[in-house]
N, CA and C atoms as an extended XYZ file, in Angstrom:
504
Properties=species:S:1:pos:R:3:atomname:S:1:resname:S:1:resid:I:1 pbc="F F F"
N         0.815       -1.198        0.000 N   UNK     1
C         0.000        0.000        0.000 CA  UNK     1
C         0.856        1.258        0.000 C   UNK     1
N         1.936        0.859        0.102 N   UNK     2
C         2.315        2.780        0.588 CA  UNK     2
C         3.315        3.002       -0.457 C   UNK     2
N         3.737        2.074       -1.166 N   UNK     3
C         4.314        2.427       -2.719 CA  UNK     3
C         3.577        3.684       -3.561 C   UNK     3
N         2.137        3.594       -3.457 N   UNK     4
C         1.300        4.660       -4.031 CA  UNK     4
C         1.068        5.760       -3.059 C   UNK     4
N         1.551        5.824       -2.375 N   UNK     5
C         1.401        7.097       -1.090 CA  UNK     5
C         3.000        8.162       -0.968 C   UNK     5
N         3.477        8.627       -0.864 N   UNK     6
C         4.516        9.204       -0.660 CA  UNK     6
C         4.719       10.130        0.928 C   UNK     6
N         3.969        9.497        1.982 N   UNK     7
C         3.793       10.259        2.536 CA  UNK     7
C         3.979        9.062        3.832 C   UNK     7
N         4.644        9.352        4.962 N   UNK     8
C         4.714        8.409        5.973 CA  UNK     8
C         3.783        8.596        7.026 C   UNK     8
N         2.750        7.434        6.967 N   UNK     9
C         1.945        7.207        8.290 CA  UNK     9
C         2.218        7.738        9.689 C   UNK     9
N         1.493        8.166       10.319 N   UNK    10
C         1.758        8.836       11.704 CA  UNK    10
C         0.523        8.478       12.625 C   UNK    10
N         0.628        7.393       13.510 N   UNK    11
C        -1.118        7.219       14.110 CA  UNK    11
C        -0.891        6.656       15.630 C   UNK    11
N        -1.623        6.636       16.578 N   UNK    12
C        -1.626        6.306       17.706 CA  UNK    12
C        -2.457        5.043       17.781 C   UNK    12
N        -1.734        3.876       18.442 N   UNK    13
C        -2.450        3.076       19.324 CA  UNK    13
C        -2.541        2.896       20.419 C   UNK    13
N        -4.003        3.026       21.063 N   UNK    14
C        -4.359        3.336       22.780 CA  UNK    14
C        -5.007        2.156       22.707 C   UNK    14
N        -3.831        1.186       23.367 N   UNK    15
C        -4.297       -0.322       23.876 CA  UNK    15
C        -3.782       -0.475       25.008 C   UNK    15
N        -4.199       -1.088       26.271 N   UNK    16
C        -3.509       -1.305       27.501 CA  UNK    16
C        -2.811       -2.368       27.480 C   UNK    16
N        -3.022       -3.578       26.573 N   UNK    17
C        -2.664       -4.614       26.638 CA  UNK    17
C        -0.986       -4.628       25.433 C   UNK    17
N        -0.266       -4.675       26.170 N   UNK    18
C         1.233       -4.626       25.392 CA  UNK    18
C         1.486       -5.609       24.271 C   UNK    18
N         0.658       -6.595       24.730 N   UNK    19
C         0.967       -7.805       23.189 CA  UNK    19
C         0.229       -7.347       22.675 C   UNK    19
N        -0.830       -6.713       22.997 N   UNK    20
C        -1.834       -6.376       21.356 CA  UNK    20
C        -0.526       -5.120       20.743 C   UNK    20
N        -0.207       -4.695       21.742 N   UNK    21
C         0.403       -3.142       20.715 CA  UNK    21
C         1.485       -3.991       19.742 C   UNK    21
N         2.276       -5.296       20.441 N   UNK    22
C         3.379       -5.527       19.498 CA  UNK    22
C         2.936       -6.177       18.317 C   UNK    22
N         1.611       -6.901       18.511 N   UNK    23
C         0.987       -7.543       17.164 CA  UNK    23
C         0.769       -6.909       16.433 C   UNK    23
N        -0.300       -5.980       16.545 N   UNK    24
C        -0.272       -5.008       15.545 CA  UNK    24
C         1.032       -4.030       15.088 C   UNK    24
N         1.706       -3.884       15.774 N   UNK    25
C         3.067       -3.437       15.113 CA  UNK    25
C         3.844       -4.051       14.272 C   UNK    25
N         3.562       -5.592       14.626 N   UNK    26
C         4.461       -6.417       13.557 CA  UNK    26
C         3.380       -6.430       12.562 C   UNK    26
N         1.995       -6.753       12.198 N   UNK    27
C         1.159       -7.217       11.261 CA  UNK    27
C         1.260       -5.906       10.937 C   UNK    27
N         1.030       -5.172       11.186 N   UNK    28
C         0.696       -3.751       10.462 CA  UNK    28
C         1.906       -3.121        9.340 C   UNK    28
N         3.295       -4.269        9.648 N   UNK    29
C         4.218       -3.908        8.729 CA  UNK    29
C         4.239       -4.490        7.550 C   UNK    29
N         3.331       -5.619        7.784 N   UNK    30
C         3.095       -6.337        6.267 CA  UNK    30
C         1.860       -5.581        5.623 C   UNK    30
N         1.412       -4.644        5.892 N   UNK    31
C         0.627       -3.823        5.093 CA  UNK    31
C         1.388       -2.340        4.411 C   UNK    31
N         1.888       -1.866        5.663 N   UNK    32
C         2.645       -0.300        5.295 CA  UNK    32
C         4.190       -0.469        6.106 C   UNK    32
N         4.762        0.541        4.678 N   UNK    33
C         6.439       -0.267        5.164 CA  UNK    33
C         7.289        1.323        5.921 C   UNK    33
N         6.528        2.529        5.596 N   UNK    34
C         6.803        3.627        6.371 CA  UNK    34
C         5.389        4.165        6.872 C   UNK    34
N         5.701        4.332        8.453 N   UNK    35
C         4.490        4.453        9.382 CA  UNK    35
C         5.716        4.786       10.800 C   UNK    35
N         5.022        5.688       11.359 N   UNK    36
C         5.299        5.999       12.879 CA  UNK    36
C         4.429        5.626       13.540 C   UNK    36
N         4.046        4.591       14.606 N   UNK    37
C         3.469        3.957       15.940 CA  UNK    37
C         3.476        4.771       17.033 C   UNK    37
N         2.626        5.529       17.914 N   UNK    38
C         2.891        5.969       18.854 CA  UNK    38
C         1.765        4.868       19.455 C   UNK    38
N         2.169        4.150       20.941 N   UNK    39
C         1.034        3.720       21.523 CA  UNK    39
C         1.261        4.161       22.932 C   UNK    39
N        -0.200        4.299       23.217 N   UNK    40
C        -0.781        4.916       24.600 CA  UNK    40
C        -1.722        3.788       25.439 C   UNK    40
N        -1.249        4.114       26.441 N   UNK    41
C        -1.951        2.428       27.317 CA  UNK    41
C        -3.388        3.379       27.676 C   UNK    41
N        -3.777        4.429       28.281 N   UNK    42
C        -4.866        4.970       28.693 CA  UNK    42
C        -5.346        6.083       27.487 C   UNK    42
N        -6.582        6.778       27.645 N   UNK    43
C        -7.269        7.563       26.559 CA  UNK    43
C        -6.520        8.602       26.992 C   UNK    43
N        -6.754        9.001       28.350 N   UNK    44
C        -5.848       10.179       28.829 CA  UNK    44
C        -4.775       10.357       28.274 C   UNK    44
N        -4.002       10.206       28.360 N   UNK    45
C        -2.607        9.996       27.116 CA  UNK    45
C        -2.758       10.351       25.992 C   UNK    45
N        -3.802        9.254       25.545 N   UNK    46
C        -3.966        9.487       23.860 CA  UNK    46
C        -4.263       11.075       23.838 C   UNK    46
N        -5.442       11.737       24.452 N   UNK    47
C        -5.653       13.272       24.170 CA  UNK    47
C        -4.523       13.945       24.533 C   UNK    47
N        -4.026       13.913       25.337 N   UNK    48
C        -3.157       15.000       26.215 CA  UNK    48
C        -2.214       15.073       24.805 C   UNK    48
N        -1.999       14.572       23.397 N   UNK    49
C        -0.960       13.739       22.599 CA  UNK    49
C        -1.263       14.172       21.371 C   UNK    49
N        -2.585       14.668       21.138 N   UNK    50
C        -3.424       14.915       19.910 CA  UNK    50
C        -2.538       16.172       18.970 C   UNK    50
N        -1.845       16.826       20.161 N   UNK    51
C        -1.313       17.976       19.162 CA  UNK    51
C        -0.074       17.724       17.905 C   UNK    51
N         0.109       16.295       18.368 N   UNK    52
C         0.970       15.725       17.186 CA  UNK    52
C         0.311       15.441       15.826 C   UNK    52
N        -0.887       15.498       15.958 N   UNK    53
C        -1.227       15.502       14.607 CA  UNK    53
C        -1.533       14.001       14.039 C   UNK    53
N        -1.452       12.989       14.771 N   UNK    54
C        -2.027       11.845       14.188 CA  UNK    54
C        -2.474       11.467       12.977 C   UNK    54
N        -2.297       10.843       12.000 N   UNK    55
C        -2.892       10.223       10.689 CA  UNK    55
C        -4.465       10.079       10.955 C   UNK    55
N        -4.177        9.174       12.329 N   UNK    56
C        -5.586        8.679       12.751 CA  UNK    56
C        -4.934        7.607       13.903 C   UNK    56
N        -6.149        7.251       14.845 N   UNK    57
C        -6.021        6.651       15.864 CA  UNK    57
C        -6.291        4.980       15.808 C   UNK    57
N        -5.751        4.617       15.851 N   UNK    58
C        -6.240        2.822       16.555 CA  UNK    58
C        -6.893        2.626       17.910 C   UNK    58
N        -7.960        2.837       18.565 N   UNK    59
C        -8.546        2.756       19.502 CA  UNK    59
C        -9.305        1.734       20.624 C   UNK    59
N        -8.498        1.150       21.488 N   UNK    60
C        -9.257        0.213       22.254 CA  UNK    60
C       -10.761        0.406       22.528 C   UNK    60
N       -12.010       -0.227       22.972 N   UNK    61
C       -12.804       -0.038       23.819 CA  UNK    61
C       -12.643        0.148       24.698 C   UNK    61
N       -11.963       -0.958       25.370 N   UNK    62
C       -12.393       -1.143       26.830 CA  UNK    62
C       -10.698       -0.868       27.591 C   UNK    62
N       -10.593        0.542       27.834 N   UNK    63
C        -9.493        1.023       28.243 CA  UNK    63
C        -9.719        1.048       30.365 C   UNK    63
N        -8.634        1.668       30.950 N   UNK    64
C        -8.514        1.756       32.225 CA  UNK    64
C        -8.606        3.262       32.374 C   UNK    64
N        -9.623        3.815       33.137 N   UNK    65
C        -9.571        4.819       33.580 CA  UNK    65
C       -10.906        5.494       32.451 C   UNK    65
N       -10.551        6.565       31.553 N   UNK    66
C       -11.781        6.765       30.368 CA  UNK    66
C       -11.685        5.667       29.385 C   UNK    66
N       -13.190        5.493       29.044 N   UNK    67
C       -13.180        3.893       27.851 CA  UNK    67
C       -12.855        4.372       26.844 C   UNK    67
N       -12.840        3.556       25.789 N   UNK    68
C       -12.923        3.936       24.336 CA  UNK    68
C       -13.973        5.023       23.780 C   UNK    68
N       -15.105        4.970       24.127 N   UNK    69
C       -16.180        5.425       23.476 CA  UNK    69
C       -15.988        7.025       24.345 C   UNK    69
N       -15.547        6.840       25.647 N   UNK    70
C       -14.939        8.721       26.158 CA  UNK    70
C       -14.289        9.191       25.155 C   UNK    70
N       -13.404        8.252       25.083 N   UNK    71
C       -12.361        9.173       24.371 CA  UNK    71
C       -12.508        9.146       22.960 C   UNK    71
N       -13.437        8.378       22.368 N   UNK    72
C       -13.699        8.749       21.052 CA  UNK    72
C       -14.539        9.710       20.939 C   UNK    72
N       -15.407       10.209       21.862 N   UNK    73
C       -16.101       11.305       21.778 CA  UNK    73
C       -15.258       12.887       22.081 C   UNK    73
N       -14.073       12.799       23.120 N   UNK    74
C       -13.316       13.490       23.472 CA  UNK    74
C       -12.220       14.053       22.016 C   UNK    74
N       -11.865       13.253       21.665 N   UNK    75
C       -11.087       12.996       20.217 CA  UNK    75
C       -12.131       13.919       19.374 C   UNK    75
N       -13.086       13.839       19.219 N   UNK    76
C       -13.758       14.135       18.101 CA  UNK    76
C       -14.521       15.645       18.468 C   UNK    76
N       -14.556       16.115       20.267 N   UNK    77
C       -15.049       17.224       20.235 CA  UNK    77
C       -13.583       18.347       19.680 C   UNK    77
N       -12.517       17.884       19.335 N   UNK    78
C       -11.287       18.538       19.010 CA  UNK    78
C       -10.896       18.628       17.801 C   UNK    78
N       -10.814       17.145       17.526 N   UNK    79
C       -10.435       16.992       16.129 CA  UNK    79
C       -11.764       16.164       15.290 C   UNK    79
N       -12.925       16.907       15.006 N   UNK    80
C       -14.125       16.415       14.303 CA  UNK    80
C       -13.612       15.141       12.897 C   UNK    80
N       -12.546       15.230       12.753 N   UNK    81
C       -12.383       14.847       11.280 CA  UNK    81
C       -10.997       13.634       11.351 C   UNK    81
N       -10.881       13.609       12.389 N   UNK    82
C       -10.098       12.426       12.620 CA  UNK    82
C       -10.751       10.795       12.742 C   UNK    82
N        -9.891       10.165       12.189 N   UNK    83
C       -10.241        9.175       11.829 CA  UNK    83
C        -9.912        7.801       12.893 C   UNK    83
N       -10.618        7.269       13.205 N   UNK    84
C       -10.543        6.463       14.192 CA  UNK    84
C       -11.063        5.216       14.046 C   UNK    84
N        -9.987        4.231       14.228 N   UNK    85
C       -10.828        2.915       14.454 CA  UNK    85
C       -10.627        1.965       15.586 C   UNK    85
N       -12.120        1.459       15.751 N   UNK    86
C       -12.466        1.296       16.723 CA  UNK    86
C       -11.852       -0.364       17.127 C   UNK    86
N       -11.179       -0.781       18.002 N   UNK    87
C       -10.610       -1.946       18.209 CA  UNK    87
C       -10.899       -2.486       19.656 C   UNK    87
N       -11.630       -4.055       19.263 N   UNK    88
C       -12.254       -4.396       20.451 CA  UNK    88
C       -12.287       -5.625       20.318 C   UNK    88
N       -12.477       -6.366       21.511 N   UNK    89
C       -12.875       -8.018       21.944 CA  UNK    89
C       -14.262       -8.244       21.415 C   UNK    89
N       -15.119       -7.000       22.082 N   UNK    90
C       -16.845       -7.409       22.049 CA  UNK    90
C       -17.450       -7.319       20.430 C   UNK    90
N       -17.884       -8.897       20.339 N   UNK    91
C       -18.600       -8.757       19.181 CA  UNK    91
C       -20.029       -8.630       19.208 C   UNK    91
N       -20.191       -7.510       19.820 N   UNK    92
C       -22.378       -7.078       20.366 CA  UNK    92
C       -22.278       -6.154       19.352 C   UNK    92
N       -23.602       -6.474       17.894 N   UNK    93
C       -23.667       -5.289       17.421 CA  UNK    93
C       -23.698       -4.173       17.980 C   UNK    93
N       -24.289       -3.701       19.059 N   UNK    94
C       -24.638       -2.334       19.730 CA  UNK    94
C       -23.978       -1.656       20.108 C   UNK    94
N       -22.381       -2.368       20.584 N   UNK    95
C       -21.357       -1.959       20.817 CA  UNK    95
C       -20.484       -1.148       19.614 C   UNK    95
N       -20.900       -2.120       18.127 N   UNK    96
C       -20.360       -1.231       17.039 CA  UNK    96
C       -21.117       -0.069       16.752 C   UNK    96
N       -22.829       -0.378       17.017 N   UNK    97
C       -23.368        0.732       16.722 CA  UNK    97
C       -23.019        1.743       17.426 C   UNK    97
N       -23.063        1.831       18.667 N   UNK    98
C       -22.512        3.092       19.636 CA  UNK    98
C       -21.458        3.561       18.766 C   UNK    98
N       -20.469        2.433       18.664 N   UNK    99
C       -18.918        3.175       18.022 CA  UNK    99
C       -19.247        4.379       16.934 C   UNK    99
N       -20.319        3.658       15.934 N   UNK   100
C       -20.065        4.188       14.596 CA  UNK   100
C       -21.092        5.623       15.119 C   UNK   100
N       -22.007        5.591       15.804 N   UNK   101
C       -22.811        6.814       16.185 CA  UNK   101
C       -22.324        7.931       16.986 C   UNK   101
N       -20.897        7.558       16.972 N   UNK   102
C       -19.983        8.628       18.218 CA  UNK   102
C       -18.775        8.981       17.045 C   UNK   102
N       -18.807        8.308       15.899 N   UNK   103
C       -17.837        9.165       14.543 CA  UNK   103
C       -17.197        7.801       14.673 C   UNK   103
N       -16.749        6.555       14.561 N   UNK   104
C       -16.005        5.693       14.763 CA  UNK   104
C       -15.792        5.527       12.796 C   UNK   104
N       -14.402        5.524       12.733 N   UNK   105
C       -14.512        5.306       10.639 CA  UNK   105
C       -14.433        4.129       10.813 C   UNK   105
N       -14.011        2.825       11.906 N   UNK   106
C       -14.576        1.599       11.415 CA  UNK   106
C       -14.634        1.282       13.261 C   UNK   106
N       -14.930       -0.417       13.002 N   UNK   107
C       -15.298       -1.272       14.067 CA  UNK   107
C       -14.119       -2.331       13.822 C   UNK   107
N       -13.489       -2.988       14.425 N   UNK   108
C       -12.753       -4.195       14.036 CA  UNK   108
C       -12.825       -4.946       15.477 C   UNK   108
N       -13.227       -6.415       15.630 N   UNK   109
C       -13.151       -7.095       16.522 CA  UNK   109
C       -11.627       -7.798       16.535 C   UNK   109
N       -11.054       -8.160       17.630 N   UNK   110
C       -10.212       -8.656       17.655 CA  UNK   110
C        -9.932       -9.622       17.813 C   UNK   110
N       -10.514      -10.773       16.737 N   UNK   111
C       -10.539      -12.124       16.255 CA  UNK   111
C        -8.973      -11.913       15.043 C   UNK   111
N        -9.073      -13.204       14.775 N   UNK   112
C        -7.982      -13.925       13.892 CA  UNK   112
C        -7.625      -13.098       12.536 C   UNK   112
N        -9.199      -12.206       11.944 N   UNK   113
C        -9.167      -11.372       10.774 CA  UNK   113
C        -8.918      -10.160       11.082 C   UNK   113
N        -8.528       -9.234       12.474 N   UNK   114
C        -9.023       -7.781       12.758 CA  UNK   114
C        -7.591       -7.380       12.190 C   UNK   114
N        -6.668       -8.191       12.127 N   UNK   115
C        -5.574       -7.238       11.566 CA  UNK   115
C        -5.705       -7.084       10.199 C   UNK   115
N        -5.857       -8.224        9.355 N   UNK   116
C        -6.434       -7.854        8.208 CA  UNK   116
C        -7.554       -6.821        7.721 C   UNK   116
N        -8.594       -6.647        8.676 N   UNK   117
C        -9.289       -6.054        8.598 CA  UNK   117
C        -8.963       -4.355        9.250 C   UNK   117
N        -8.264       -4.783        9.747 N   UNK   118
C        -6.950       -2.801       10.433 CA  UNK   118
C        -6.488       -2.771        9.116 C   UNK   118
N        -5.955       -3.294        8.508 N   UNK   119
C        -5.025       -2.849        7.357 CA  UNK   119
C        -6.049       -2.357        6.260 C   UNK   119
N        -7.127       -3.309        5.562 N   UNK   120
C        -8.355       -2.796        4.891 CA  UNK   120
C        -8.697       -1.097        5.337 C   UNK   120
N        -9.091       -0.837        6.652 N   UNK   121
C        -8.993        0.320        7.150 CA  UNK   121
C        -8.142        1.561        6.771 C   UNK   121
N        -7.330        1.011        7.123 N   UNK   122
C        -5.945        1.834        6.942 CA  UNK   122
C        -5.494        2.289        5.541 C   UNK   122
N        -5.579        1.235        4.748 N   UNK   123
C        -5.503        1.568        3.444 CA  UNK   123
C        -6.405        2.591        2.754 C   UNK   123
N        -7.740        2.898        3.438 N   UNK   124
C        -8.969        3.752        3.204 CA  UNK   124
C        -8.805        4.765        3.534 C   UNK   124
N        -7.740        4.677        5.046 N   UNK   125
C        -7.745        6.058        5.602 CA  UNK   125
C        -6.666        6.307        4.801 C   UNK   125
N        -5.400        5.705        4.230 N   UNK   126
C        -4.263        6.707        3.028 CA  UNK   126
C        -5.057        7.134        2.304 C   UNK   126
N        -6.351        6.511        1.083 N   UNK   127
C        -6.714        6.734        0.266 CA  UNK   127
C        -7.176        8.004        0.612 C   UNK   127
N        -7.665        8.338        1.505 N   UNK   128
C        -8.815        9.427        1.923 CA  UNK   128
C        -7.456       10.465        1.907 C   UNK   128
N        -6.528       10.393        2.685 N   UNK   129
C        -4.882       11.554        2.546 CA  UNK   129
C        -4.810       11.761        1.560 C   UNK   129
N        -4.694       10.692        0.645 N   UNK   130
C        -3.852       11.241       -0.428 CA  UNK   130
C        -5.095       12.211       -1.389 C   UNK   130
N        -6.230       11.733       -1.311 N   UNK   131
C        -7.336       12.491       -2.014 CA  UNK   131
C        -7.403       13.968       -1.322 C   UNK   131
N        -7.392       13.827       -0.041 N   UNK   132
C        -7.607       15.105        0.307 CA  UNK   132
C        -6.283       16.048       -0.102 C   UNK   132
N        -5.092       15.644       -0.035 N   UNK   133
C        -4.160       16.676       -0.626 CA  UNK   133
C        -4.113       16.801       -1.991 C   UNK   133
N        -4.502       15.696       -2.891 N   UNK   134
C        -4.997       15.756       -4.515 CA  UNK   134
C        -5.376       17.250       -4.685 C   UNK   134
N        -6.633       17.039       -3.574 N   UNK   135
C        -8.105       17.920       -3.472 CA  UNK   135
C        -7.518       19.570       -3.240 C   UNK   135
N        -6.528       19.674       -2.038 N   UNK   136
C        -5.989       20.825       -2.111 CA  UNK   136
C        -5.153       21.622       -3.084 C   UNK   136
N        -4.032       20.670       -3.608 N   UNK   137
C        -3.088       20.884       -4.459 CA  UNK   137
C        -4.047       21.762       -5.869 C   UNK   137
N        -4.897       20.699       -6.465 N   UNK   138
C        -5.954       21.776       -7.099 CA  UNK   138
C        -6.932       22.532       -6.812 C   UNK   138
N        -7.374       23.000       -5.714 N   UNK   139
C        -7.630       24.174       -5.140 CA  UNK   139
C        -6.842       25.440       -5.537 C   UNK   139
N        -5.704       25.118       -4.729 N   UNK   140
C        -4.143       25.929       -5.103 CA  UNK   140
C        -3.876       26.421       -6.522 C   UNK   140
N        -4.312       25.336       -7.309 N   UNK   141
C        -4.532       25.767       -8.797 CA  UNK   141
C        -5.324       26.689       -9.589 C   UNK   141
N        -6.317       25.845       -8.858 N   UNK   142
C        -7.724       26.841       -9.261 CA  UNK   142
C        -7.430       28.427       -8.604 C   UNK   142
N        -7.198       27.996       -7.498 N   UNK   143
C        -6.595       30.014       -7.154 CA  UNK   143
C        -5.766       30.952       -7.806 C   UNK   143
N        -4.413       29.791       -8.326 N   UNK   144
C        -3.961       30.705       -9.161 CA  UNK   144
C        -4.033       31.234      -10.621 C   UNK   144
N        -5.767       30.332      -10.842 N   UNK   145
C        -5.812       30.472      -11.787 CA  UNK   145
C        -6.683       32.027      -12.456 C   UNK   145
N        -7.396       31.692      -11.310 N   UNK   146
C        -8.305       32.632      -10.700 CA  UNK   146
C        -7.891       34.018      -10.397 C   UNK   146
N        -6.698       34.090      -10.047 N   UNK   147
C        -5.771       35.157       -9.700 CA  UNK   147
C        -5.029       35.766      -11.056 C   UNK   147
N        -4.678       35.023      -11.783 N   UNK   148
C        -4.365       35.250      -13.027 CA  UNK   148
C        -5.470       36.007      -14.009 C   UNK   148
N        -6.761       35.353      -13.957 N   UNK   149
C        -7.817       35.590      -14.892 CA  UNK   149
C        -8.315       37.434      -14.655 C   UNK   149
N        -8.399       37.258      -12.734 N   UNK   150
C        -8.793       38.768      -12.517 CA  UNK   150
C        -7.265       39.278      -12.781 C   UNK   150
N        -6.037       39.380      -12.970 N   UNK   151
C        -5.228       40.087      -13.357 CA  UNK   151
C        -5.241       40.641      -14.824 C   UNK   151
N        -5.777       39.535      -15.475 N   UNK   152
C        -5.817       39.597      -17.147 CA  UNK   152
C        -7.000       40.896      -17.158 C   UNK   152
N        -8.322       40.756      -16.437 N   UNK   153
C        -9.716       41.225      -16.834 CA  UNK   153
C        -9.074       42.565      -16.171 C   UNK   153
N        -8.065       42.625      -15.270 N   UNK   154
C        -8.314       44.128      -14.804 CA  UNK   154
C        -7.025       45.210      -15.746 C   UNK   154
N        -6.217       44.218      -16.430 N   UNK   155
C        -5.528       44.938      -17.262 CA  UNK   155
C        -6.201       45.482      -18.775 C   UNK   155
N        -7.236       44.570      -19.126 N   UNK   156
C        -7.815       44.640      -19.958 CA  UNK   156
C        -8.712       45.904      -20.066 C   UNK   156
N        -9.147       45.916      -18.495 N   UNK   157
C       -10.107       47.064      -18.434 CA  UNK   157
C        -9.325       48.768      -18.542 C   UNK   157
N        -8.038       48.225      -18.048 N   UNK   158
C        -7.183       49.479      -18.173 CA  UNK   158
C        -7.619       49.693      -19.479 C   UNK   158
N        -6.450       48.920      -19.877 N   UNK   159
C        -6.328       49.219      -21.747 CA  UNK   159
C        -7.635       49.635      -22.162 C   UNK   159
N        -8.757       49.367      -22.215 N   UNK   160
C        -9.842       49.651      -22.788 CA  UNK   160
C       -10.605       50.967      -22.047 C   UNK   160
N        -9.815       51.489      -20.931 N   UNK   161
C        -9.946       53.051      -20.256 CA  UNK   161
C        -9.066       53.812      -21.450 C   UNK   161
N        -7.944       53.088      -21.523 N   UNK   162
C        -6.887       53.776      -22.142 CA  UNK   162
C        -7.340       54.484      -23.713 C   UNK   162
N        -7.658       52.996      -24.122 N   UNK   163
C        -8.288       52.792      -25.917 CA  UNK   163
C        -9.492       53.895      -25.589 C   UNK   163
N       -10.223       54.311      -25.076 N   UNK   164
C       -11.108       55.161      -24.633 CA  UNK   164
C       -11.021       56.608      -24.823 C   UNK   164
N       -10.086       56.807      -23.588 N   UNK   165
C        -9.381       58.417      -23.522 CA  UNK   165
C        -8.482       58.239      -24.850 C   UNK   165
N        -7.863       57.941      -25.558 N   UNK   166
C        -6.974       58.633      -26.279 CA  UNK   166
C        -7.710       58.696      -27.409 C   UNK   166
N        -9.027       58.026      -27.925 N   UNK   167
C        -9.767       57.925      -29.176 CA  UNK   167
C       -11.083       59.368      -28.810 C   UNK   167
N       -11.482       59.788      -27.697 N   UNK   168
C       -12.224       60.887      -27.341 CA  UNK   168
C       -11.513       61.777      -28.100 C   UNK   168
């Protein structure tokens, strides 16, 4: 995946449990081969942390101290547009529904497929980067294009003040 990206991953995982953080650190390298890992055992952490700018978060549920679903709501009264997925034991729909009704961009249980299914994720959330800077880069364009056009129309209008007064 990240052959088509030029841009190195940057994301937090807030798991308490230390073998989950190293699994997913090792599986997550057979998906993306430049990525920065920050992991946080409590949510507290994870926010206090946000000013780094995260790609996006990997998020336990069921944390010590604020749960998952705090701090995915906490996460999101800050950064509305961050991307978060939601990583958990419990397979109760209601539990995903909560997730996804509090901004969650996915659900992944943590069965035998969730790393496969983190990476599926993940790959959605580059796609979504790289579109959104696509998206800016021609913006940027369009401005200067825009900037150009009223430069042209306001020289034009000279000249045609000009062509004006000297033909009176």
């Amino acid at each position: 995946m990240s052959d088509k990206h030029n841009h190195s991953l940057s994301f937090f995982v807030v798991e308490d449990n230390d073998t989950y953080i190293m699994m997913l650190d090792h599986q997550i390298k057979k998906f993306i081969s430049d990525y920065h890992l920050t992991p946080f055992k409590t949510g507290e952490e994870c926010l206090k942390n946000l000013h780094l700018n995260p790609d996006f978060i990997i998020l336990d549920y069921y944390l010590p101290g604020m749960n998952g679903i705090e701090t995915l709501k906490k996460i999101h009264e800050h950064y509305p547009d961050m991307p978060v997925i939601m990583w958990s034991g419990q397979e109760d729909i209601h539990v995903a529904i909560e997730c996804f009704e509090q901004g969650a961009y996915s659900y992944v249980v943590k069965d035998r497929n969730g790393i496969s299914k983190i990476g599926r994720s993940i790959g959605h959330i580059q796609d979504k980067i790289r579109l959104r800077k696509e998206n800016d880069v021609l913006r940027e364009k369009i401005k200067r294009k825009q900037r150009t056009v009223y430069a042209l129309i306001a020289v034009s209008f000279v000249l045609l003040v000009t062509l004006i007064a000297v033909s009176v």
